[in-house]
C-alpha positions in Angstrom: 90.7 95.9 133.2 87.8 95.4 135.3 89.8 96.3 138.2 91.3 99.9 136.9 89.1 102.6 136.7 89.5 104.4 133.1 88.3 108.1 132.2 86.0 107.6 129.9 85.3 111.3 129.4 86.4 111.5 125.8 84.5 108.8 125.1 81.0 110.3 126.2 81.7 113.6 124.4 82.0 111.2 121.0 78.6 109.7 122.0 77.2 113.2 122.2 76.5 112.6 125.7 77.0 115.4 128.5 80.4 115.0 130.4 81.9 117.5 133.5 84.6 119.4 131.2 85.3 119.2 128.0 87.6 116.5 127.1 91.0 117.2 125.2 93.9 115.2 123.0 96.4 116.2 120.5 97.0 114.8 116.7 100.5 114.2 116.7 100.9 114.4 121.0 103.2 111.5 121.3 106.3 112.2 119.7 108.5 115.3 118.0 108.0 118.1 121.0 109.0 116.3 123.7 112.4 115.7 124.5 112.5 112.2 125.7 111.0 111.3 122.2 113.6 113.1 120.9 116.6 110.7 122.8 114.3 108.1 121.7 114.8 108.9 118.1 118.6 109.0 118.5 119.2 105.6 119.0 116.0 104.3 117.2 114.1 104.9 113.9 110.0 105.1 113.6 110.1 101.4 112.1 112.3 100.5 114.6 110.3 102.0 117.6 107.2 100.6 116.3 108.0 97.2 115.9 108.9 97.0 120.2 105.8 97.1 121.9 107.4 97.7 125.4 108.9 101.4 123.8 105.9 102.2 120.9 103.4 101.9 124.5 106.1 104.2 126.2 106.1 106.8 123.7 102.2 106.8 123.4 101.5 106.9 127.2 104.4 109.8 127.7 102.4 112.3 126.6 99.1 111.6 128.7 101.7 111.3 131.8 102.8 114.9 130.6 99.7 116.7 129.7 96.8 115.1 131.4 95.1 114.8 128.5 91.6 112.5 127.9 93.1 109.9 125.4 96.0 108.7 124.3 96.8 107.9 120.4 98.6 104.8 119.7 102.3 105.3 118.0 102.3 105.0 114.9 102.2 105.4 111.2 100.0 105.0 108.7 102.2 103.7 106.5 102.3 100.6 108.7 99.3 98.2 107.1 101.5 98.5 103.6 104.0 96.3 103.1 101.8 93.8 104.1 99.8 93.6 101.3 102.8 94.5 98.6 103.6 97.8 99.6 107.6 98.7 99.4 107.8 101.9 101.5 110.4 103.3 103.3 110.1 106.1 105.7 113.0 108.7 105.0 113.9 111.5 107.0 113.3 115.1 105.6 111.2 113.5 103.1 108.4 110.7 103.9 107.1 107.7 103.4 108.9 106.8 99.9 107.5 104.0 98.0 109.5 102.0 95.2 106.9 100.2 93.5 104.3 102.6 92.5 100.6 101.5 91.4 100.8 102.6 87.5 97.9 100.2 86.5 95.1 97.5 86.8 97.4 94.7 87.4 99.5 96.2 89.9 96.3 96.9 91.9 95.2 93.1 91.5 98.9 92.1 92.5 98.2 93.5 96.3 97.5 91.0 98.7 95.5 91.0 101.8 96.6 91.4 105.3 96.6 89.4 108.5 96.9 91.5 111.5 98.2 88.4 113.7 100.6 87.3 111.8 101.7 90.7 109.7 101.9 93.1 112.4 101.5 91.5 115.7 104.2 94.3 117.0 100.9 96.7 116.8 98.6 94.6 118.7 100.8 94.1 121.2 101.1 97.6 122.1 97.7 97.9 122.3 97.1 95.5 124.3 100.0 96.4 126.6 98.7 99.8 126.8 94.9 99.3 127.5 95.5 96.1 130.0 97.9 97.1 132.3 98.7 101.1 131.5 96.6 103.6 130.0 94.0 104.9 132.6 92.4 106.7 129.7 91.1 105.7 125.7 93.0 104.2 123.5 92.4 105.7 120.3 93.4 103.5 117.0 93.9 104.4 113.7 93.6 104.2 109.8 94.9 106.3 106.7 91.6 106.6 104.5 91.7 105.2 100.8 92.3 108.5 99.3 95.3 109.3 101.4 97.1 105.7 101.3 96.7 106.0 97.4 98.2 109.2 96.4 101.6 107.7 98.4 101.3 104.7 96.4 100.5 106.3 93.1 102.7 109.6 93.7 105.2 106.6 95.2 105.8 109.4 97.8 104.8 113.1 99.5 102.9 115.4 97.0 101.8 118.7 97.1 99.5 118.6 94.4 98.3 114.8 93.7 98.2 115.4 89.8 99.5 111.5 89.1 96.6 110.2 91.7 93.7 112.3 90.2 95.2 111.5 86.8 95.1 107.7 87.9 91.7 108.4 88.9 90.4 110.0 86.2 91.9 108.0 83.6 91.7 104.4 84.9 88.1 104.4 86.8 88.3 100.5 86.9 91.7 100.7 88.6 90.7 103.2 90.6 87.7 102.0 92.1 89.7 98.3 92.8 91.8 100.4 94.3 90.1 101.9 97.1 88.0 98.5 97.7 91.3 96.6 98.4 92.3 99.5 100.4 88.8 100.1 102.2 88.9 95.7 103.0 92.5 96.4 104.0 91.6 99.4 106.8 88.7 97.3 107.8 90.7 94.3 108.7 93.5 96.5 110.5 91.3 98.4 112.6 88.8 95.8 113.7 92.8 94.1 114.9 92.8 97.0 116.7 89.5 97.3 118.6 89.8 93.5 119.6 92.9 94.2 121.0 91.4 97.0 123.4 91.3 100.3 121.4 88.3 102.0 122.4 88.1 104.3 119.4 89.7 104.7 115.9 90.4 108.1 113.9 90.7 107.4 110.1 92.9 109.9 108.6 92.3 111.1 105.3 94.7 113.8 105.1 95.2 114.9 101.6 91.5 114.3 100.4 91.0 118.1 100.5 92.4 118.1 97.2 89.5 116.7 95.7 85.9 118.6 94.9 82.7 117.7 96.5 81.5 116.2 93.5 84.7 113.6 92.8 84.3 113.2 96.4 80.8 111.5 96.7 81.7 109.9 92.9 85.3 108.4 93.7 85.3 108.3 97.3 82.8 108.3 99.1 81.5 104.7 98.4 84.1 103.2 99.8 84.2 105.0 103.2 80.6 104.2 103.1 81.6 100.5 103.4 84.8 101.3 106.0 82.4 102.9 108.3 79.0 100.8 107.7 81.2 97.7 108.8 83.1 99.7 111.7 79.8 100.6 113.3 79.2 96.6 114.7 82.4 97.1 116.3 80.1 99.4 119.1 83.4 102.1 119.3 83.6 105.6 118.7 84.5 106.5 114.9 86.0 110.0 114.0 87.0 111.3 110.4 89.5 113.7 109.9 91.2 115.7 106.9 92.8 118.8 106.4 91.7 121.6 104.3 89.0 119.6 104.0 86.0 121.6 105.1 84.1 121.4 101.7 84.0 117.8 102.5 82.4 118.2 106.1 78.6 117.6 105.3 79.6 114.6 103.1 81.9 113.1 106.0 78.8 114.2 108.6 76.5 111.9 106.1 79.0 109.0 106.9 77.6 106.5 109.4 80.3 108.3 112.0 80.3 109.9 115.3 82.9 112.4 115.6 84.0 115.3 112.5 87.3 116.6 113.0 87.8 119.9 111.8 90.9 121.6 110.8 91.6 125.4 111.5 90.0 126.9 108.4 86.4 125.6 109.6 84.9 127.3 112.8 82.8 125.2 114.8 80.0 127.5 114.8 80.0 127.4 111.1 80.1 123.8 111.2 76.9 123.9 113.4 75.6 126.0 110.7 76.0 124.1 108.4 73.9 121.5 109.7 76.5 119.4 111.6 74.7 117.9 114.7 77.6 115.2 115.4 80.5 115.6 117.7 82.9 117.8 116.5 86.7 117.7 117.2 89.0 121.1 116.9 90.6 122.8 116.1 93.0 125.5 117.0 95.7 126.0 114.1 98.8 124.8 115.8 101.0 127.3 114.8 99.2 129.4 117.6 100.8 127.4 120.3 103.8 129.3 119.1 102.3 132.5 120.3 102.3 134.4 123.6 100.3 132.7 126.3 97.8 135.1 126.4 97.0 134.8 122.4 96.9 130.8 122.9 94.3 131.3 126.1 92.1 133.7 124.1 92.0 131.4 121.1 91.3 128.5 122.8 88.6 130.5 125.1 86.8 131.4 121.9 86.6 128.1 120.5 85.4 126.1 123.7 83.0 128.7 123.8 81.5 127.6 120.2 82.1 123.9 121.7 80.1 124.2 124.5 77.0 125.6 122.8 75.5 121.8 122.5 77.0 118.6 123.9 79.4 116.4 122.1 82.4 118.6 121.5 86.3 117.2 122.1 89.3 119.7 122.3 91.9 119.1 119.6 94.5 121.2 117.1 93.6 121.4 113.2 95.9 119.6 112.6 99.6 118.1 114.3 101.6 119.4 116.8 105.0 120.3 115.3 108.5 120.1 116.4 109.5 123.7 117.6 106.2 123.4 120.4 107.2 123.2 124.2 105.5 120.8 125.7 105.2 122.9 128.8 103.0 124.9 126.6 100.7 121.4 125.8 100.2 120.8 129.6 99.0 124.5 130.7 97.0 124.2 127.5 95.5 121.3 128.9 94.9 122.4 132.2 93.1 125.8 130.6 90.8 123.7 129.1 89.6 121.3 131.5 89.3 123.9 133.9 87.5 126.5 131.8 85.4 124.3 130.4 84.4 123.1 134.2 84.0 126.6 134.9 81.2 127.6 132.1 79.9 124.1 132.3 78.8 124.8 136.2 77.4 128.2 135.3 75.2 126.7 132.4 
């Protein structure tokens, strides 16, 4: 790699450090907008796609070729680390990842196993390493569902909308629970650190459905264990970012984290996140569903968000949360180009 120059933009504004524009990505960029996903998806499924190195780095690099934007995020689910340590889950269309053996109790916890990244998944690191050696010319971000997360689909033993069986589980079976998220906190470590030696320069966990918890279960059932997840992530020496969604009760306890980067999802401004005493890099976080919008509604919102960004160093562009099916990726690439250049723009005149 020594030979190919890589913008390392996004990776400064994680650090905190000043940069020339503010640098921009999208949860969910490679895949269900773009059309040439879309043919993709025809002929193959998710597993399928995944598990061909060659085609998983195509449909990550598409959208940086597309939209210019400062990182690409590798293919992928999070689902993916399961079924190597026990997990039966099968992603369905319409529905989600489905799971046929849900954890019920103590001794379906100690049944999981362990996984080996070479041997388990060597499909994933060999995108990776396809992508940061000889085709990405920006970051490679890597990633991880959280504890939480991963355990309401294998307690729920599929999608929920209200995660009553998981804070049951949690509630009623602490010893469970807590072996729980320390197999599944040993199991993210050991898939991610796969994932930085094989050339991802930063990792996003995911911990999408933790907003469903209070502050105070947070710190008591959770919050240990990303303690450990990120305390042993830090010697890897790459940016880390957390990210949830209606989540931002949880933003001072994820800012407490040995981290970098807070995401934040629409319902949080960033100026209120600075208020509260956030002094990391935040990430965010214009609700996707305004991509739908006029251009001159999308330009205003975005303006007015950069414009909280830009107060202090160490801000990153992103949505609150995915970009959805029904967005034109047209739409993505002026987007981009707004941002970069605006950014550029009030950056000069600072």
């Amino acid at each position: 790699m020594a030979d190919k120059r890589i913008n390392d933009t996004f990776l400064k504004a994680c650090r905190g450090q000043k940069t020339d524009y503010v640098p921009v990505w999208y949860m969910r960029q490679a895949g269900r907008s773009q059309p040439e996903y879309r043919a993709i998806k025809e002929k193959y499924s998710l597993f399928e796609i995944t598990h061909q190195p060659e085609l998983c780095a195509y449909v990550t690099k598409l959208p940086v070729d597309q939209y210019d934007v400062d990182a690409a995020i590798l293919y992928k689910d999070i689902m993916t680390p399961l079924p190597a340590i026990g997990v039966n889950v099968e992603i369905k269309t319409g529905i989600g990842p489905v799971i046929d053996n849900p954890i019920r109790s103590l001794s379906d916890v100690e049944k999981l196993g362990e996984i080996d990244p070479e041997s388990d998944i060597p499909y994933v690191l060999d995108t990776i390493k396809l992508l940061t050696e000889e085709q990405l010319e920006v970051p490679l971000i890597g990633f991880t569902g959280a504890p939480f997360t991963l355990a309401s689909y294998m307690i729920e033993g599929g999608p929920s909308k209200n995660y009553n069986k998981t804070k049951a589980f949690m509630y009623s079976e602490p010893k469970a629970w807590f072996a729980l998220m320390d197999k599944l906190a040993e199991m993210g470590i050991t898939y991610v650190k796969s994932q930085i030696k094989a050339g991802a320069s930063a990792i996003q966990v995911f911990d999408s459905w933790v907003g469903a918890l209070n502050v105070a279960d947070y710190r008591f059932y959770i919050k240990p264990a990303m303690e450990r997840i990120f305390s042993e992530l830090k010697n890897e020496n790459v940016p880390l970012i957390m990210f949830g969604v209606g989540a931002s009760h949880l933003a001072k306890e994820w800012h407490d984290l040995p981290l970098d980067v807070v995401g934040l999802d629409w319902r949080l401004q960033v100026e209120e996140a600075r208020a509260m005493g956030l002094t990391k890099t935040l990430q965010g976080n214009l609700d996707p569903a305004i991509l739908l919008s006029p251009w001159e509604v999308i330009e205003e919102r975005a303006a007015a968000i950069l414009e909280q960004g830009m107060q202090q160093d160490g801000y990153i562009f992103n949505l609150g949360h995915g970009i959805f099916p029904d967005v034109n990726p047209e739409t993505l690439k002026k987007l981009t180009t707004f941002i970069h250049d605006y950014s550029k723009k009030v950056k000069v005149s600072l």
